[in-house]
C-alpha positions in Angstrom: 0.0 0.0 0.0 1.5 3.6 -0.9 1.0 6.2 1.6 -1.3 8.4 0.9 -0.5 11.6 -1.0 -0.6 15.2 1.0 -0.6 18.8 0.1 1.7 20.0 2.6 0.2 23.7 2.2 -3.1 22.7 2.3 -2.6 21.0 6.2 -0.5 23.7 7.1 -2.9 25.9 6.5 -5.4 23.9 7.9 -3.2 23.9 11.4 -3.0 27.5 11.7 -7.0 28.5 10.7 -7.3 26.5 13.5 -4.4 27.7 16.4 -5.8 31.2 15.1 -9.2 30.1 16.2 -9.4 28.2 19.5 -5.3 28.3 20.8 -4.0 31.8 20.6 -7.2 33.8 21.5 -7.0 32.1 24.6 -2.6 32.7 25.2 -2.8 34.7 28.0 -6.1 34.8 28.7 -7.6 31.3 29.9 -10.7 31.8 31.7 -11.6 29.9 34.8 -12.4 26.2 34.5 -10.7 26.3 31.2 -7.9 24.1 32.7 -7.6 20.5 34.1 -5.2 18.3 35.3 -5.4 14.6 33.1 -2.9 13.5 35.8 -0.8 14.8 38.5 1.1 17.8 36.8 -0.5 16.9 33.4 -2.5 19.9 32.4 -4.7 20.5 29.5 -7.0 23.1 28.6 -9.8 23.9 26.4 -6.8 24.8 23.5 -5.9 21.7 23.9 -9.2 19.7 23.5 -11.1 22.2 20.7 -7.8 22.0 18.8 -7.6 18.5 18.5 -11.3 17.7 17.5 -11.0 20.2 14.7 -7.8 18.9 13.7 -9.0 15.6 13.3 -12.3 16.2 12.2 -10.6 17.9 8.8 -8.1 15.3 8.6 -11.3 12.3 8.7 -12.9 14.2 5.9 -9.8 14.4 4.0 -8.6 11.3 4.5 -11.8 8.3 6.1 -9.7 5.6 5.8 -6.7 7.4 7.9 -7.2 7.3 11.3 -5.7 9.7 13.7 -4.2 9.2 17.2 -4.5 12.3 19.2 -2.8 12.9 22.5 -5.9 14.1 24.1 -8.0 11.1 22.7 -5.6 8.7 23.7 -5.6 10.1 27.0 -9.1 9.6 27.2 -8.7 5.8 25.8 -5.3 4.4 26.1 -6.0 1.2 24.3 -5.7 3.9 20.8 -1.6 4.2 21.2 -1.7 0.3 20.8 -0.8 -1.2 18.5 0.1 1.5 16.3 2.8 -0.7 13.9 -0.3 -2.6 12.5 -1.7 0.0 11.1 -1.6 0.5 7.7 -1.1 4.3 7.6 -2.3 7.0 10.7 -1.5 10.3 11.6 -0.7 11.5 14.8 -1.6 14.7 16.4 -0.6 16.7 19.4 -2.8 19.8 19.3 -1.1 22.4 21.9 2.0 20.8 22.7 4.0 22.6 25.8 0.3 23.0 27.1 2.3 23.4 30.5 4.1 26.9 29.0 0.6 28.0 27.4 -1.2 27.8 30.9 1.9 29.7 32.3 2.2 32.6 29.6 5.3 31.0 27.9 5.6 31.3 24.1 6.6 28.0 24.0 4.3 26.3 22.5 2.7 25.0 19.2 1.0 22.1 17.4 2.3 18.8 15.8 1.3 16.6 13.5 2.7 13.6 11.2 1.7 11.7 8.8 3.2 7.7 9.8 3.3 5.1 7.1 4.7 1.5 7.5 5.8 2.4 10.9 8.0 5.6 10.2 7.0 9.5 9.2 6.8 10.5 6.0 5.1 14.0 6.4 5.3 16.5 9.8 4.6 19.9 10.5 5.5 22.2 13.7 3.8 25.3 14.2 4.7 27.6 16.7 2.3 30.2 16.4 3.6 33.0 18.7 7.0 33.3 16.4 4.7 32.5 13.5 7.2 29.4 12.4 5.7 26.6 10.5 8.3 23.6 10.0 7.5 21.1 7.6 9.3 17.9 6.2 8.7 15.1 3.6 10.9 11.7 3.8 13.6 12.1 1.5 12.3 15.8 0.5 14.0 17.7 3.3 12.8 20.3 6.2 11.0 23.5 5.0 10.5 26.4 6.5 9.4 29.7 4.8 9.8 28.7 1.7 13.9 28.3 2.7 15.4 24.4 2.7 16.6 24.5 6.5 20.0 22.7 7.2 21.3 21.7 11.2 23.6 23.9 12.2 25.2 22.7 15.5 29.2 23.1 15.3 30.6 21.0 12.4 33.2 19.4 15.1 32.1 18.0 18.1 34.2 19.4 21.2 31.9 18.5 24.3 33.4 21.6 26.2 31.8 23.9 23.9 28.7 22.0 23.1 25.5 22.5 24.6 22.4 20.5 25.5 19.1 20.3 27.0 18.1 17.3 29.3 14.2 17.3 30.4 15.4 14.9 33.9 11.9 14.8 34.8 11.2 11.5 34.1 14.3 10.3 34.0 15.1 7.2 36.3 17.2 7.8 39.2 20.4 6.0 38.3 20.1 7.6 34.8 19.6 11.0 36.1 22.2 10.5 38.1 24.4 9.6 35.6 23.5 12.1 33.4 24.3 15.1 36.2 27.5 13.8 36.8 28.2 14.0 32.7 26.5 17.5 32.7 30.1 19.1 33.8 31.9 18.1 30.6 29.6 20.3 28.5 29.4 24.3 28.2 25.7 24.0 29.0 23.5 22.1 30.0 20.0 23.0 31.1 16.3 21.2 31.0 15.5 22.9 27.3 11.9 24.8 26.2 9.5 22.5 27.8 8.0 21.4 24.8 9.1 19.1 22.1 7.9 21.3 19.3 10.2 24.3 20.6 13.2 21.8 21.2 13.1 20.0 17.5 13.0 23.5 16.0 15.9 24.5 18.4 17.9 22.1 17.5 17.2 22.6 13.7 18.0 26.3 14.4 21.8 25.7 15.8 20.5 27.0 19.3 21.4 23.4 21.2 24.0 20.6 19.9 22.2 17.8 21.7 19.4 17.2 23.8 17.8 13.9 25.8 15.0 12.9 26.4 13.3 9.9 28.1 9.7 9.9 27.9 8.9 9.6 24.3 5.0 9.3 23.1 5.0 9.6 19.6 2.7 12.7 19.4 5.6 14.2 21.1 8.5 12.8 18.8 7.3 11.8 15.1 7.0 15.3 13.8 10.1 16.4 14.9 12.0 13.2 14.6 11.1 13.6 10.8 12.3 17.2 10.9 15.2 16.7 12.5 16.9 13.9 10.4 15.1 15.4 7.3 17.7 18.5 8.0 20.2 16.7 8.5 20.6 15.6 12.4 19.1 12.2 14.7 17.0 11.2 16.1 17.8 7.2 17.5 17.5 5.0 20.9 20.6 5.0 23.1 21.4 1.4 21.4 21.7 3.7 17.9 18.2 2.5 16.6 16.5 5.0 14.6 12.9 6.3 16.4 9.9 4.3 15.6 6.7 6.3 16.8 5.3 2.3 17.0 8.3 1.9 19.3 7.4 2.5 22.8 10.6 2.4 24.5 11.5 5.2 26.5 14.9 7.0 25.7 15.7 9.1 22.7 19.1 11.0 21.6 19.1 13.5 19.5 21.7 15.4 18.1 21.8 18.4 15.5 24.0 16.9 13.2 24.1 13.4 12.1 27.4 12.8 12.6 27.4 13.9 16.1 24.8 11.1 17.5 27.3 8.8 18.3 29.7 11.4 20.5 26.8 13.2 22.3 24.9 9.9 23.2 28.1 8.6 24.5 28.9 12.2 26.1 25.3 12.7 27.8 25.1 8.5 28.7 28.8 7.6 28.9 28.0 4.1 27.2 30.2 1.4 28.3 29.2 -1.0 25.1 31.8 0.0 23.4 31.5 -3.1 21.0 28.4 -1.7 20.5 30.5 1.9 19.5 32.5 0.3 17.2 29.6 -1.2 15.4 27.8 1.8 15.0 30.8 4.2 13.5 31.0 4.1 9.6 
């Protein structure tokens, strides 16, 4: 089966009509009652919810025989996320990602989506709406943005003292947070990034971080940016060097501006110890 064929403008379009209509009126201005905790610490907010019926809605019309997986509806019924490498073709959807910066007044926030077929992206788009920025990426077509090709551009030699990175430890487990403070002295920086996967991946595309980690990885979160990411020329792979599977629902994920870098900034922010594991991963 082919994957179905996209007009990239068309969706992108699509995204914004609707961030312009029920996420940005409300940036700044969320009325009581308009936010709710899913789980402890897990907010989401109206945005959040009107976004992603909208969304998907369009998509179903669009597309009927594509189904979408949607954070919020998955939160609602777990049993969705399962599964997901059977599927033919899907798309997956996070509507107001960084809903934790929205609720707080942080512009650092925006909507994902991809397009997954055979078990890896072919299609994403990030939209950050305050900075206006719409990223998109096909498999094997490259990252857009703005009509401009856009190209990593973390340093072109990899000297941990004067890279930097961003580690989101929250849900890291103890003896890998552990490690991962103890590594945090051999880099320039290192700090707990935007608070939003749609902010980091277009970070890291923009040269403002070398690396980043992190460990919880639903794949609402990391598809679209994945995509974006390697499509520009950095990675996106699982501390044992496998490339991200939005299917896979491991928890770790290393990515690094440039390709070329994985390697050195996994080992850097992990300090792997397989090293016949190294040597079968370097060209």
């Amino acid at each position: 089966m082919v994957a179905p064929r996209v007009d990239i403008e068309a969706i992108s379009a699509l995204i914004v009509e609707v961030s312009e209509r029920v996420i940005v009126p409300r940036f700044r201005a969320l009325a009581d009652g308009d936010v709710a905790e899913k789980g402890p610490g897990d907010l989401v907010t109206v945005a959040d919810t009107e976004a992603e019926a909208l969304i998907t809605d369009a998509l179903l019309r669009a597309f009927p025989d594509v189904p979408v997986i949607g954070e919020e509806a998955v939160a609602a019924d777990p049993p969705l996320a399962e599964h997901l490498d059977e599927l033919a073709s899907y798309w997956l959807l996070d509507p107001l990602d960084g809903t934790a910066n929205f609720v707080a007044g942080d512009p650092g926030f925006g909507t994902m989506l991809a397009l997954v077929h055979d078990g890896e992206p072919v299609a994403a788009w990030l939209w950050l709406p305050v900075r206006g920025l719409m990223i998109t990426a096909e498999l094997g077509s490259g990252a857009w943005a703005d009509g401009r090709r856009l190209r990593t551009e973390g340093a072109a030699f990899w000297t941990t003292a004067e890279s930097r990175a961003w580690v989101s430890v929250r849900f890291l487990p103890p003896e890998v947070r552990r490690e991962v403070e103890a590594n945090a002295r051999a880099f320039e920086s290192v700090s707990a990034g935007p608070g939003a996967a749609v902010a980091a991946y277009a970070g890291l595309v923009a040269g403002e971080v070398d690396a980043a980690l992190q460990w919880r990885t639903h794949p609402w979160d990391h598809a679209p940016g994945a995509l974006v990411l390697t499509e520009a020329g950095g990675a996106a792979r699982r501390p044992d060097g496998t490339a991200y599977r939005p299917g896979d629902a491991r928890a770790g994920l290393v990515l690094a501006a440039r390709a070329e870098q994985w390697i050195d900034a996994r080992d850097a922010l992990l300090r792997a110890q397989d090293h016949e594991l190294r040597s079968r991963e370097r060209p």
